[in-house]
PDB file with SEQRES, HELIX, SHEET and CRYST1 records, atoms N, CA, C and O in Angstrom:
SEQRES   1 A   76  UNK UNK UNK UNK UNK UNK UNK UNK UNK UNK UNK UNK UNK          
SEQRES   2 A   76  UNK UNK UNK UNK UNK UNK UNK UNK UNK UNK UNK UNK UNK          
SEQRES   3 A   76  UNK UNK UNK UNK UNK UNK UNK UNK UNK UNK UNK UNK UNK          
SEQRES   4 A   76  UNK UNK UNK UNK UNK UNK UNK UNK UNK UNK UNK UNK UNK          
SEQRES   5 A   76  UNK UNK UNK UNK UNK UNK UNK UNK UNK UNK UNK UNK UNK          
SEQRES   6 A   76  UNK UNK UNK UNK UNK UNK UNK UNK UNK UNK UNK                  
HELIX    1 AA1 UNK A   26  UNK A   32  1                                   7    
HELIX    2 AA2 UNK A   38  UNK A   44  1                                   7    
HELIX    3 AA3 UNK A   50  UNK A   62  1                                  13    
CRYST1    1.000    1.000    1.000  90.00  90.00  90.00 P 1           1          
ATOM      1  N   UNK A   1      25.199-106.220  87.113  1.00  0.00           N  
ATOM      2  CA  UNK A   1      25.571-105.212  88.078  1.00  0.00           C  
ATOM      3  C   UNK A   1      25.374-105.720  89.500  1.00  0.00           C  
ATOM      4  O   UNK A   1      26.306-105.618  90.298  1.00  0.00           O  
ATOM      5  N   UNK A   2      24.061-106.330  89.909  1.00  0.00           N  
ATOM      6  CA  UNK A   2      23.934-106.936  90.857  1.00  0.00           C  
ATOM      7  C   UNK A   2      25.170-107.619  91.856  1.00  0.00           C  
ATOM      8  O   UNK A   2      25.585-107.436  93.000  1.00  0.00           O  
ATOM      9  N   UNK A   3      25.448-108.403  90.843  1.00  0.00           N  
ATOM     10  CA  UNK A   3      26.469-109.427  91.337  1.00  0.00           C  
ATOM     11  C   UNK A   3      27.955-108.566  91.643  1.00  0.00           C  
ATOM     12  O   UNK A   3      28.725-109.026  92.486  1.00  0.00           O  
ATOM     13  N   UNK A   4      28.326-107.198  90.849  1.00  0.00           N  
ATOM     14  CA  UNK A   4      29.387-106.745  91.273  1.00  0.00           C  
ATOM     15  C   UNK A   4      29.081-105.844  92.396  1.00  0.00           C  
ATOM     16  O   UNK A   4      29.492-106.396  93.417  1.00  0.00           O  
ATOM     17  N   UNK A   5      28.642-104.915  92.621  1.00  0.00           N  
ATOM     18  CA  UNK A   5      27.975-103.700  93.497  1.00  0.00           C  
ATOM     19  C   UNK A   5      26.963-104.467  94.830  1.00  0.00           C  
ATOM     20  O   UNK A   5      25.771-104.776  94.832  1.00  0.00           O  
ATOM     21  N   UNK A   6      27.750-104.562  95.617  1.00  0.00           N  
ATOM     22  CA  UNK A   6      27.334-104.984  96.800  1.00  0.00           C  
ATOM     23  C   UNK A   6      27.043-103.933  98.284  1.00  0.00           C  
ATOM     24  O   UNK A   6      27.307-102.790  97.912  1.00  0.00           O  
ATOM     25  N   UNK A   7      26.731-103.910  99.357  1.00  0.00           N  
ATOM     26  CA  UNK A   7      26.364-103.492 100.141  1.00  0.00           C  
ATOM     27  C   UNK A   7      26.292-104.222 101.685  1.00  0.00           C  
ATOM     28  O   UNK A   7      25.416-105.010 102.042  1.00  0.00           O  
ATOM     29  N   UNK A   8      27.185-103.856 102.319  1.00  0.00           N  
ATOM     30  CA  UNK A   8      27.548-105.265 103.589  1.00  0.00           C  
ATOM     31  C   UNK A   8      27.691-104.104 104.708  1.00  0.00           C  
ATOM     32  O   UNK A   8      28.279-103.138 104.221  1.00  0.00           O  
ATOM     33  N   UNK A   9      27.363-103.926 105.937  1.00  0.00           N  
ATOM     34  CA  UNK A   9      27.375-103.418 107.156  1.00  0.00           C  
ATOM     35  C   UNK A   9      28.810-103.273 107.356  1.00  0.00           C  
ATOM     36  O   UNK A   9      29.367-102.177 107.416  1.00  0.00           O  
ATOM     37  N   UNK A  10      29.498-104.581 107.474  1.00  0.00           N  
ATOM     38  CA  UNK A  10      30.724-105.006 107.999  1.00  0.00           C  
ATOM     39  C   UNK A  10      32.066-104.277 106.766  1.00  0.00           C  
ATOM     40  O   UNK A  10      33.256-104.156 107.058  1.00  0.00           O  
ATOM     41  N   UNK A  11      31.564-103.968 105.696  1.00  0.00           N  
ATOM     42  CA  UNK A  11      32.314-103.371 104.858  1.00  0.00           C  
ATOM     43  C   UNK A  11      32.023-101.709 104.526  1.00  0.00           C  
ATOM     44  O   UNK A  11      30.968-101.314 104.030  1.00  0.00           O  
ATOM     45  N   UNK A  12      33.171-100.817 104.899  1.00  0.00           N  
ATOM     46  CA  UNK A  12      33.505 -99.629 104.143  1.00  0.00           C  
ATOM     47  C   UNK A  12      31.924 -98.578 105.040  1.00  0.00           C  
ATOM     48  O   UNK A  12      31.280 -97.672 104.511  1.00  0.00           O  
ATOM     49  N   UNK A  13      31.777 -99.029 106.154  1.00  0.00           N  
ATOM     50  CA  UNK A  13      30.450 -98.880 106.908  1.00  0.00           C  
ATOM     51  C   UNK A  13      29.228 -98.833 105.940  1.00  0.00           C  
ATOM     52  O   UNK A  13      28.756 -97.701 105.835  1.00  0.00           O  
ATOM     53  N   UNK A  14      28.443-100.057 105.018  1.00  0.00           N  
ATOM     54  CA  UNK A  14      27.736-100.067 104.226  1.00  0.00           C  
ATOM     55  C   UNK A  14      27.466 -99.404 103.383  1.00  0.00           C  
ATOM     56  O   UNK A  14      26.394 -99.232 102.803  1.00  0.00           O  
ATOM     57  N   UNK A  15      28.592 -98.908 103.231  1.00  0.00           N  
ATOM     58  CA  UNK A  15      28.461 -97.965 101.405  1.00  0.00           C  
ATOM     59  C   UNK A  15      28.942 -98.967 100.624  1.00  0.00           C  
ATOM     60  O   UNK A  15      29.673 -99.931 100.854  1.00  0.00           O  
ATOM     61  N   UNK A  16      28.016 -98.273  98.998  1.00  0.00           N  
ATOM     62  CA  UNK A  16      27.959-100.001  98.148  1.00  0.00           C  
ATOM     63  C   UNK A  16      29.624-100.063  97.644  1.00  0.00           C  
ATOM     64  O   UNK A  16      30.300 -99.177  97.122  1.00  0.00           O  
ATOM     65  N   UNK A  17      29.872-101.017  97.899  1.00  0.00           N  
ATOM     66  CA  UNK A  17      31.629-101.496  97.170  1.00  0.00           C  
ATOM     67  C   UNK A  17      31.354-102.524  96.148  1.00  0.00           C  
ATOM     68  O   UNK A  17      30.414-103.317  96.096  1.00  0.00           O  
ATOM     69  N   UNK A  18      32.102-102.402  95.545  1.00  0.00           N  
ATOM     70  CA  UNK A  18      32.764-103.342  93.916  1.00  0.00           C  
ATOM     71  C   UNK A  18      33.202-104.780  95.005  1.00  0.00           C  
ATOM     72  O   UNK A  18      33.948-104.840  95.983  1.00  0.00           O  
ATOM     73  N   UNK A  19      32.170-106.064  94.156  1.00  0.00           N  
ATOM     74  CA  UNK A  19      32.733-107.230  94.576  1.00  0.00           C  
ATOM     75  C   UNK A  19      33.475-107.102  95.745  1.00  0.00           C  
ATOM     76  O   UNK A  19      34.617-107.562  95.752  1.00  0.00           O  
ATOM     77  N   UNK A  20      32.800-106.279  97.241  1.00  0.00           N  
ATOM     78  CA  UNK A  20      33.221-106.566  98.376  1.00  0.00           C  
ATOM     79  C   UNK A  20      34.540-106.357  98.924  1.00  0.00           C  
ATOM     80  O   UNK A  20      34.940-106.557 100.071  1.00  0.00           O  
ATOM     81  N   UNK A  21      35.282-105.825  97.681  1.00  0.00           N  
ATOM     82  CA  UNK A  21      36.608-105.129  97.783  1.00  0.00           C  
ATOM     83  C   UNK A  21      36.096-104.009  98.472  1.00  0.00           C  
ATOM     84  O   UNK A  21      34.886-103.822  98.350  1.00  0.00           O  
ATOM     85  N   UNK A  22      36.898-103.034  99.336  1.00  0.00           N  
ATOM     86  CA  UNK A  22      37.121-101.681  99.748  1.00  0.00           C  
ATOM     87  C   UNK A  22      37.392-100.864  99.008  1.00  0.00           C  
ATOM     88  O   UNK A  22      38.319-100.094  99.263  1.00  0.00           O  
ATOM     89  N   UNK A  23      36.624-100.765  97.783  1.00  0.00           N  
ATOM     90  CA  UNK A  23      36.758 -99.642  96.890  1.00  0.00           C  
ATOM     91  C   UNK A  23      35.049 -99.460  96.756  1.00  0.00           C  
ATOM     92  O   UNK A  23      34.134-100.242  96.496  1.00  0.00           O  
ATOM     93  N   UNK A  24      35.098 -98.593  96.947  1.00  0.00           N  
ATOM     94  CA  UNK A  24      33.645 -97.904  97.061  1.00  0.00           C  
ATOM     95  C   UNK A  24      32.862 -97.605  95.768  1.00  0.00           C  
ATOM     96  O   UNK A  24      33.413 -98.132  94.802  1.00  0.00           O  
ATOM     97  N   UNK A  25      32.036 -97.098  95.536  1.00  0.00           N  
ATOM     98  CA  UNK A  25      31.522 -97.224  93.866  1.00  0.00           C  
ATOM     99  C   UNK A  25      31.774 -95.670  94.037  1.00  0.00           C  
ATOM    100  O   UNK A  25      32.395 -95.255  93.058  1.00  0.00           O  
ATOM    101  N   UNK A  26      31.481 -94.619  95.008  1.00  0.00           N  
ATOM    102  CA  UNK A  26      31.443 -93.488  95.097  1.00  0.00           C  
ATOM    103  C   UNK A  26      33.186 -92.997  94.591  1.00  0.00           C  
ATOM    104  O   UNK A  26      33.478 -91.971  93.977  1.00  0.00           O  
ATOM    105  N   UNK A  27      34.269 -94.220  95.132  1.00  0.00           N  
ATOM    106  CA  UNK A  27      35.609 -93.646  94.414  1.00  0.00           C  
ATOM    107  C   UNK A  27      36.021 -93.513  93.368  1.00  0.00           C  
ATOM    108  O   UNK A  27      36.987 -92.853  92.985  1.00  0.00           O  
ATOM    109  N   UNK A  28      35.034 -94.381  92.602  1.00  0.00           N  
ATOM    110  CA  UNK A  28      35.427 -94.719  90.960  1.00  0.00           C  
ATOM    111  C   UNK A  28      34.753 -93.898  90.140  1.00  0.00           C  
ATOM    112  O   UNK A  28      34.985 -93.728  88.943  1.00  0.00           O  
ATOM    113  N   UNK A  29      33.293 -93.012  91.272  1.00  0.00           N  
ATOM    114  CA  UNK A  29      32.447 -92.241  90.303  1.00  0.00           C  
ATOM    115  C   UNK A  29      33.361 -90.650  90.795  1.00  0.00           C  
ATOM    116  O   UNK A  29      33.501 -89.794  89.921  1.00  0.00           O  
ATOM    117  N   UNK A  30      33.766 -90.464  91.816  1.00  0.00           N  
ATOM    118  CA  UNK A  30      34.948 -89.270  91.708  1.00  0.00           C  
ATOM    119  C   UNK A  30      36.331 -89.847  90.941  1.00  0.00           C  
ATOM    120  O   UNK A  30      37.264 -89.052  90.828  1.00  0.00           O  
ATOM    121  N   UNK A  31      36.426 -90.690  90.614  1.00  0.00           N  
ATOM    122  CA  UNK A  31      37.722 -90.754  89.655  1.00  0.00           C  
ATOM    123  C   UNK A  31      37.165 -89.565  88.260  1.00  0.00           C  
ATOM    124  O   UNK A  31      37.574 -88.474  87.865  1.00  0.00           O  
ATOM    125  N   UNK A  32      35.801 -90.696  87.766  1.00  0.00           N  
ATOM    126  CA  UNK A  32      35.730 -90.424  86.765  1.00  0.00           C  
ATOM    127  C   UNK A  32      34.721 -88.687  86.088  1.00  0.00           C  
ATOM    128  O   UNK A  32      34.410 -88.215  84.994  1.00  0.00           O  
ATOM    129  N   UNK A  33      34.565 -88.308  87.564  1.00  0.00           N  
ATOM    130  CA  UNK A  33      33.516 -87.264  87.396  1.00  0.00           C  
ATOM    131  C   UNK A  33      35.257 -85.989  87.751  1.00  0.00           C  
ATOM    132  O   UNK A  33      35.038 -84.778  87.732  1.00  0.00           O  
ATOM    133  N   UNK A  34      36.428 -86.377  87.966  1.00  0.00           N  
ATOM    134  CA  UNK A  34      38.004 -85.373  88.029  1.00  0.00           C  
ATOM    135  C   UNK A  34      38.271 -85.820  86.492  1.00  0.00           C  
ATOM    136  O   UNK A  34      39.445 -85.500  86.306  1.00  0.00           O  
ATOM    137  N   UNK A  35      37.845 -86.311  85.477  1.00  0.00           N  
ATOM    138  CA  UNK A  35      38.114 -86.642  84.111  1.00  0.00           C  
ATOM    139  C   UNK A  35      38.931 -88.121  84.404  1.00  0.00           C  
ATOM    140  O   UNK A  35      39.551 -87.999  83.348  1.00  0.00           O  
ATOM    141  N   UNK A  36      39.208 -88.807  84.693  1.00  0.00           N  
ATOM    142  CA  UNK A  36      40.147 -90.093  84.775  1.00  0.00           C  
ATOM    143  C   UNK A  36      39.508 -90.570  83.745  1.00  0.00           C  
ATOM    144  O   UNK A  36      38.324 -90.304  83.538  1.00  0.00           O  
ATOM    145  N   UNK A  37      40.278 -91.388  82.920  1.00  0.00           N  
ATOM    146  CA  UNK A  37      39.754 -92.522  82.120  1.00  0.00           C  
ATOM    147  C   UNK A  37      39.747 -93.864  83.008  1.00  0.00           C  
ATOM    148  O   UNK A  37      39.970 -93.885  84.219  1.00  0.00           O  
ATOM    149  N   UNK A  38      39.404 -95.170  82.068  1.00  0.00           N  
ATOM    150  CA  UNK A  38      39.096 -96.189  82.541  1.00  0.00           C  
ATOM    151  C   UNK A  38      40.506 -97.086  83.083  1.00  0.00           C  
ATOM    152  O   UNK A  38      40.655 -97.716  84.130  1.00  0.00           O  
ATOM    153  N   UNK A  39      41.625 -96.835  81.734  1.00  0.00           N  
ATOM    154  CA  UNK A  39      42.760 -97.296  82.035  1.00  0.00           C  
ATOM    155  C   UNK A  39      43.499 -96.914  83.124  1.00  0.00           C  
ATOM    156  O   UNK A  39      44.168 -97.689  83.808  1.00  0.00           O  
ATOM    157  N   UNK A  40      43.378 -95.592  83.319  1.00  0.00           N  
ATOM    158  CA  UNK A  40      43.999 -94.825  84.171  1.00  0.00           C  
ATOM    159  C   UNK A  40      43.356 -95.617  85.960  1.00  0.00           C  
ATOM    160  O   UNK A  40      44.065 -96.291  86.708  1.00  0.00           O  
ATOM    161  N   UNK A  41      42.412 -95.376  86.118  1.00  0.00           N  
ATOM    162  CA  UNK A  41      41.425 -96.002  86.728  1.00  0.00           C  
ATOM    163  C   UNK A  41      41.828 -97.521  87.504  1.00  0.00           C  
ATOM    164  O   UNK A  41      42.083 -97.673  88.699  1.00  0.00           O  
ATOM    165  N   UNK A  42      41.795 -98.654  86.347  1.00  0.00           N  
ATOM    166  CA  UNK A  42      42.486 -99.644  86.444  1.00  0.00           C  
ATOM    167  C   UNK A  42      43.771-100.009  86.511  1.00  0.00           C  
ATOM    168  O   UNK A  42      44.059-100.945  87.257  1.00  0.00           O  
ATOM    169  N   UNK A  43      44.650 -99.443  85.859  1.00  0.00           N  
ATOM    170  CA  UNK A  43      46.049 -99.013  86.223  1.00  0.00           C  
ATOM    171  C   UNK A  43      46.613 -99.079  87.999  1.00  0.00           C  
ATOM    172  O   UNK A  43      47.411 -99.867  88.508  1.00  0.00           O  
ATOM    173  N   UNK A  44      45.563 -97.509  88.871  1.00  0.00           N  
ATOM    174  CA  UNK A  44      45.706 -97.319  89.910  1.00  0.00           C  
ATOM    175  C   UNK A  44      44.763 -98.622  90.734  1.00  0.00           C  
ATOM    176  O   UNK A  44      45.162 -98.828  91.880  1.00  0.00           O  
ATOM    177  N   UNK A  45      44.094 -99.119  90.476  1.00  0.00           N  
ATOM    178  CA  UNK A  45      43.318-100.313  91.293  1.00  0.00           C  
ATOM    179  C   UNK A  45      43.416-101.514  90.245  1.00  0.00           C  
ATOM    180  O   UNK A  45      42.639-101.599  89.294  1.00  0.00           O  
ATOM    181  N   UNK A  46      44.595-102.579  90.536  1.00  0.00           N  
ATOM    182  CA  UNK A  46      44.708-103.713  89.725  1.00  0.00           C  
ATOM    183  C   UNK A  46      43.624-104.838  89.770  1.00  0.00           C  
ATOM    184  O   UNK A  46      43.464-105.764  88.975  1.00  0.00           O  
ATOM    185  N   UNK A  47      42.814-104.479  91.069  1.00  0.00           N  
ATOM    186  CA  UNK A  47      41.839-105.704  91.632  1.00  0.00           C  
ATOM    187  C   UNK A  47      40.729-105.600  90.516  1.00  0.00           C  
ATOM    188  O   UNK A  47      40.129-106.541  89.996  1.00  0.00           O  
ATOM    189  N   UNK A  48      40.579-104.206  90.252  1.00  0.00           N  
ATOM    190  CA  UNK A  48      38.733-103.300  89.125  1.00  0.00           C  
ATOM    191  C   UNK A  48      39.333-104.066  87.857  1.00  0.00           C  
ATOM    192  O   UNK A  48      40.496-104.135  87.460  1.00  0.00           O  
ATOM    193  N   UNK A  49      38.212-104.589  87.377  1.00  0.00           N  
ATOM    194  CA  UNK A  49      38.259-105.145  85.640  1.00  0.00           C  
ATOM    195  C   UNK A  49      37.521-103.928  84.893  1.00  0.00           C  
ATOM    196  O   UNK A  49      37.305-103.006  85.679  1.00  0.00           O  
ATOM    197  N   UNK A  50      37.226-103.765  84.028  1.00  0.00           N  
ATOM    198  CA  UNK A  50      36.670-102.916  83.291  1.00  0.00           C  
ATOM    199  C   UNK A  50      34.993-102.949  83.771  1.00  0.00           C  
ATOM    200  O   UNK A  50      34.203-102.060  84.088  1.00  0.00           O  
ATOM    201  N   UNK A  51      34.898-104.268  83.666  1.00  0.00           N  
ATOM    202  CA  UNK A  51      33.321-104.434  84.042  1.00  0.00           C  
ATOM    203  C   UNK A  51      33.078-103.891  85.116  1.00  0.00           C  
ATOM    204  O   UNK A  51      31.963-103.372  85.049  1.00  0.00           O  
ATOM    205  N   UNK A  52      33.647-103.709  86.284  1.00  0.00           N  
ATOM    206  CA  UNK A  52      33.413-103.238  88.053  1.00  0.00           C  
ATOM    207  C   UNK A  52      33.005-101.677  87.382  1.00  0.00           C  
ATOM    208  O   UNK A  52      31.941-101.199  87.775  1.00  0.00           O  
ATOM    209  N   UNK A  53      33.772-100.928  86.445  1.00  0.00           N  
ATOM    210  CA  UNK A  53      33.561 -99.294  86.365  1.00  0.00           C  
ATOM    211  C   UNK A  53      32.069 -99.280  85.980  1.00  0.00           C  
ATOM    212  O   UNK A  53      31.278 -98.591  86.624  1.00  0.00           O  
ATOM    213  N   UNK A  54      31.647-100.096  84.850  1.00  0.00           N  
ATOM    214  CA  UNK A  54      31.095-100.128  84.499  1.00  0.00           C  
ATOM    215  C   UNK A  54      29.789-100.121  85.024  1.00  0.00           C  
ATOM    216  O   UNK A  54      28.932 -99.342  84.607  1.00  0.00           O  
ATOM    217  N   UNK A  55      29.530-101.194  86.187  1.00  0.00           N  
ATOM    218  CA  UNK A  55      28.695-101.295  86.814  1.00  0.00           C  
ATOM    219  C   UNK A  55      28.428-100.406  87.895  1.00  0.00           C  
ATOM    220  O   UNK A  55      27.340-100.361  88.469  1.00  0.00           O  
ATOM    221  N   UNK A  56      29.500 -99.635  88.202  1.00  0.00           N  
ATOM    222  CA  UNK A  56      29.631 -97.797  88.514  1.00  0.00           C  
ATOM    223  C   UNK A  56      28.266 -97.467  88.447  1.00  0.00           C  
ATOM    224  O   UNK A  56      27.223 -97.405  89.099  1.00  0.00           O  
ATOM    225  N   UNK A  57      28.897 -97.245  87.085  1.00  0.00           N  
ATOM    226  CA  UNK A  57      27.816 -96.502  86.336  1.00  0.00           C  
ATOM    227  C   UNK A  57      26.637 -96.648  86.319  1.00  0.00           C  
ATOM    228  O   UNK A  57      25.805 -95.762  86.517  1.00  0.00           O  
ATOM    229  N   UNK A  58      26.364 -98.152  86.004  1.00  0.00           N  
ATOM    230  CA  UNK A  58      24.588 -98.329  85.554  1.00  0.00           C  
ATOM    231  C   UNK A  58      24.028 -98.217  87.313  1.00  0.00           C  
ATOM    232  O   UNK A  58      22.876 -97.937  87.642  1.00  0.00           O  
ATOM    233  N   UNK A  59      25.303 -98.548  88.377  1.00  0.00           N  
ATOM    234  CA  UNK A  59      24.534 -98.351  89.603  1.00  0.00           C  
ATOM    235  C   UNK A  59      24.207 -96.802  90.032  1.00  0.00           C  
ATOM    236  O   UNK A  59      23.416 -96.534  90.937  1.00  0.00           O  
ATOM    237  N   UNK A  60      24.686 -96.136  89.517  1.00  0.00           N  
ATOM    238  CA  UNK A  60      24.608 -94.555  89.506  1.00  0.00           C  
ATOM    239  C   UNK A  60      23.229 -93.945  88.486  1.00  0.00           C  
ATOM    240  O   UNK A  60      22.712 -92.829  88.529  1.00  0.00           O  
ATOM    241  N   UNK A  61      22.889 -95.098  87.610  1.00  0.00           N  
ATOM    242  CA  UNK A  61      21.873 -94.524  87.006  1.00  0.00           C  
ATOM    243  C   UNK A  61      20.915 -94.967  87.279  1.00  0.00           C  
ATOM    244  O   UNK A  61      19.797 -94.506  87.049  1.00  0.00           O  
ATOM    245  N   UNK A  62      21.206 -95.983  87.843  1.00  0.00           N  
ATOM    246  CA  UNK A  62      19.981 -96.735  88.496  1.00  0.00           C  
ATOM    247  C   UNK A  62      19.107 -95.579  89.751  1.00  0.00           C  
ATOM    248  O   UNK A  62      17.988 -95.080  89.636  1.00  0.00           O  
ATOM    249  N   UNK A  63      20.176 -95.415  90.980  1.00  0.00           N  
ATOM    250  CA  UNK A  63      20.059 -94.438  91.516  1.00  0.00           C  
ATOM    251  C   UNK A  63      19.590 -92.683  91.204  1.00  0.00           C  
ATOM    252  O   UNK A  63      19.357 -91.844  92.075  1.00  0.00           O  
ATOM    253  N   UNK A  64      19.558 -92.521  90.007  1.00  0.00           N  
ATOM    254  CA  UNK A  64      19.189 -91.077  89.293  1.00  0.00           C  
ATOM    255  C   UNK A  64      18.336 -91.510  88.988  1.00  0.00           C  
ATOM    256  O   UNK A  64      17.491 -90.715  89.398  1.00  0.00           O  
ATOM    257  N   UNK A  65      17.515 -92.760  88.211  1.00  0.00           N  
ATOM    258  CA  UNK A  65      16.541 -92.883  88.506  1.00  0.00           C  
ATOM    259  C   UNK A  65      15.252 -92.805  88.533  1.00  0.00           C  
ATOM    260  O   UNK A  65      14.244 -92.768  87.827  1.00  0.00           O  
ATOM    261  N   UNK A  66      15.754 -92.788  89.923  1.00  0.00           N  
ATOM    262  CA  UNK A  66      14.824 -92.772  91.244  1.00  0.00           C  
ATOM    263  C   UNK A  66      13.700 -91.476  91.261  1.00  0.00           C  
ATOM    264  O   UNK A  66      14.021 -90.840  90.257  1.00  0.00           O  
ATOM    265  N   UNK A  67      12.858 -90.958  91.724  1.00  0.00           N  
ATOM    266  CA  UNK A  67      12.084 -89.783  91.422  1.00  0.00           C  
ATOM    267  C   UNK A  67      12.387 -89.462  92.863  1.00  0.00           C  
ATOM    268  O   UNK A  67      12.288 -90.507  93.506  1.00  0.00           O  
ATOM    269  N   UNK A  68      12.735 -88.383  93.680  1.00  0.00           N  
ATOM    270  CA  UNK A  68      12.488 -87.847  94.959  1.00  0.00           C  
ATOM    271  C   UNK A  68      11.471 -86.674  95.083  1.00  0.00           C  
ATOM    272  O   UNK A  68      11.708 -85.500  94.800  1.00  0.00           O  
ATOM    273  N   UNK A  69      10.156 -87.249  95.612  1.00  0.00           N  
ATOM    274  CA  UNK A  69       9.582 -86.090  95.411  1.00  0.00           C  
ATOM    275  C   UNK A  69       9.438 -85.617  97.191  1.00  0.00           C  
ATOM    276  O   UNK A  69       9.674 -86.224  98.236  1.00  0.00           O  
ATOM    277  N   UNK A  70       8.922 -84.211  96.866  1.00  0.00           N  
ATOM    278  CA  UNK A  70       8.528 -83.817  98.111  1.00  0.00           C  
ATOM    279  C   UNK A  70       8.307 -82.727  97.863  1.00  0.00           C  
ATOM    280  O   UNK A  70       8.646 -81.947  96.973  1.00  0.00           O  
ATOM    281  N   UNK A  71       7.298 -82.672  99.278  1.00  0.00           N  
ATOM    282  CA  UNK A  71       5.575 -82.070  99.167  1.00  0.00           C  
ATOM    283  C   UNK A  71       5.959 -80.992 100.499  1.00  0.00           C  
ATOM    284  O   UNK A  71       6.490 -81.285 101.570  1.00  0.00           O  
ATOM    285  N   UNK A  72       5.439 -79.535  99.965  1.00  0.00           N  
ATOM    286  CA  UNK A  72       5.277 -79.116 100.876  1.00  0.00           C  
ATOM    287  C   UNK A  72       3.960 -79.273 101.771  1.00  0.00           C  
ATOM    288  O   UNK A  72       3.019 -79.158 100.985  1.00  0.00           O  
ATOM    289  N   UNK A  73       3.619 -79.421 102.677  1.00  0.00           N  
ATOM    290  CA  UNK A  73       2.712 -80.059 103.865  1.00  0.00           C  
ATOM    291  C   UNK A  73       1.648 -78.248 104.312  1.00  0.00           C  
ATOM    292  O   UNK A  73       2.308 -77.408 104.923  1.00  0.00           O  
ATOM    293  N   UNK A  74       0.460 -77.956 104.029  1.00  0.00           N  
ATOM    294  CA  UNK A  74      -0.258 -76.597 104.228  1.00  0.00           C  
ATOM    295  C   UNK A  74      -0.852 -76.952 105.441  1.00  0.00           C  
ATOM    296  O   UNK A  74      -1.154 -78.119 105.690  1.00  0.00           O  
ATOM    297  N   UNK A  75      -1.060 -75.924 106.296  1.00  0.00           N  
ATOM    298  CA  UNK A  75      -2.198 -76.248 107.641  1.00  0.00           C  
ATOM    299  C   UNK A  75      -3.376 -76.028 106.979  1.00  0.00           C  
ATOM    300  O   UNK A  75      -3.756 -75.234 106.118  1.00  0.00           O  
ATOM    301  N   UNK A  76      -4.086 -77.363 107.892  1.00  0.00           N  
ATOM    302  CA  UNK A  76      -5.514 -77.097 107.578  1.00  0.00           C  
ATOM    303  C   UNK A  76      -6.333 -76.533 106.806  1.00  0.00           C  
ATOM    304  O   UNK A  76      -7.543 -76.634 107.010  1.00  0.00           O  
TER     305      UNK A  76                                                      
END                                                                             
């Protein structure tokens, strides 16, 4: 996943993109969160291999994750 799901300033204003292409990981996870399949998917972006969706994903779960906690703060 590493190696596909990147993160560059100079690209897409540092939101993570697929192998540095201008396709965002966030477009492929609204493809597939409107029902799209994979073909369908790849079809419309000839550059995405199967593996790029893929790594979507595990980067999306990677990100879920994550624990966010937070504390409410009491006076004194």
């Amino acid at each position: 996943m590493e190696e596909r799901i990147i993160t560059d300033p100079n690209i897409c204003n540092g939101k993570p993109v697929i192998r540095g292409l201008r396709i965002t990981v966030s477009t492929v996870l609204e493809y597939l969160a409107a029902g799209e399949n994979i073909e369908n998917i790849l079809q419309a972006h000839p550059v995405l291999e199967a593996e790029d969706i893929k790594a979507c994903l595990a980067y999306a779960k990677k990100l879920s994750d994550k624990s966010i906690l937070t504390y409410a703060i009491k006076p004194g």
